[in-house]
N, C-alpha and C positions, 0 to 999 in steps of 0.2 A: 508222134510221141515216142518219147526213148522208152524202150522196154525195160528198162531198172528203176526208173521211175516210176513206173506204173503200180499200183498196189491194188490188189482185189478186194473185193468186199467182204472175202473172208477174214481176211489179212486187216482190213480195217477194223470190223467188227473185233476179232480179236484185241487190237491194242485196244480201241473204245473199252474192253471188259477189264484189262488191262488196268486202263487209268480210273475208271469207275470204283477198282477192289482198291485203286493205291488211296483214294480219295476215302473207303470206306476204312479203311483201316489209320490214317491217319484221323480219321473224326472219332472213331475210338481208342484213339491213343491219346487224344486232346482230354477227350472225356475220362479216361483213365489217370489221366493227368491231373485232373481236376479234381476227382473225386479222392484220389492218394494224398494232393496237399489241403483237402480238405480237410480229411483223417490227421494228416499231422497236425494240424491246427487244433485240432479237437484234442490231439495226446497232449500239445504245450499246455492249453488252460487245462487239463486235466492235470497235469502235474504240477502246474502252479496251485492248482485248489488244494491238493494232496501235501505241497510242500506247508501251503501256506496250515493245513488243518496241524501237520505234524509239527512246526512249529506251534500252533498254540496248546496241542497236546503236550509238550516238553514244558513248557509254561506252565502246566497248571499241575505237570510232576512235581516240578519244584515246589509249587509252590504247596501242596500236598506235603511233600516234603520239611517243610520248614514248619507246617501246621501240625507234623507228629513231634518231628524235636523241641517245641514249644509245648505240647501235651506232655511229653515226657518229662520236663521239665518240671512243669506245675503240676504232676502228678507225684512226684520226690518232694517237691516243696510240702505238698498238702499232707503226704506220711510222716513229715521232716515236724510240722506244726503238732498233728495228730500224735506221733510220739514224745512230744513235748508237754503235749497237754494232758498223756498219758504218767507222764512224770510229777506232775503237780499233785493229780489226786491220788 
């Protein structure tokens, strides 16, 4: 046998430990992987639920909105009567 060929069993063992840690650390990187676009997955419908709520929250400002300027409204009309009727008698 050519002597540079030859590889000991430490030398084997070694690489064995070698490819063992490269194998272990890619199966936590796969899994690290997994579980980060899992987490994004969860931020997107998390931000869809939040967009979707603050839309309906600006919705319902409005329409609050529209429900005081109407109040106010009929609240001038009703002083507008009241001192009218206050005029008669």
């Amino acid at each position: 046998m050519d002597e540079a060929a030859t590889v000991s069993v430490d030398e084997f063992q070694a690489l064995e430990q070698k490819v063992l840690r490269a194998v272990e650390l890619i199966r936590s990187e796969r899994e690290a992987r997994a579980a980060a676009e899992a987490d994004a997955h969860a931020a997107r419908e998390e931000a869809a639920d939040l967009r979707e709520k603050l839309n309906a929250a600006n919705h319902a400002q409005g329409e609050v909105e529209v429900l005081l300027r109407e109040r106010e409204t009929t609240r001038q009309r009703v002083e507008k009567m009241l001192s009218q009727m206050d005029e008669l008698l």
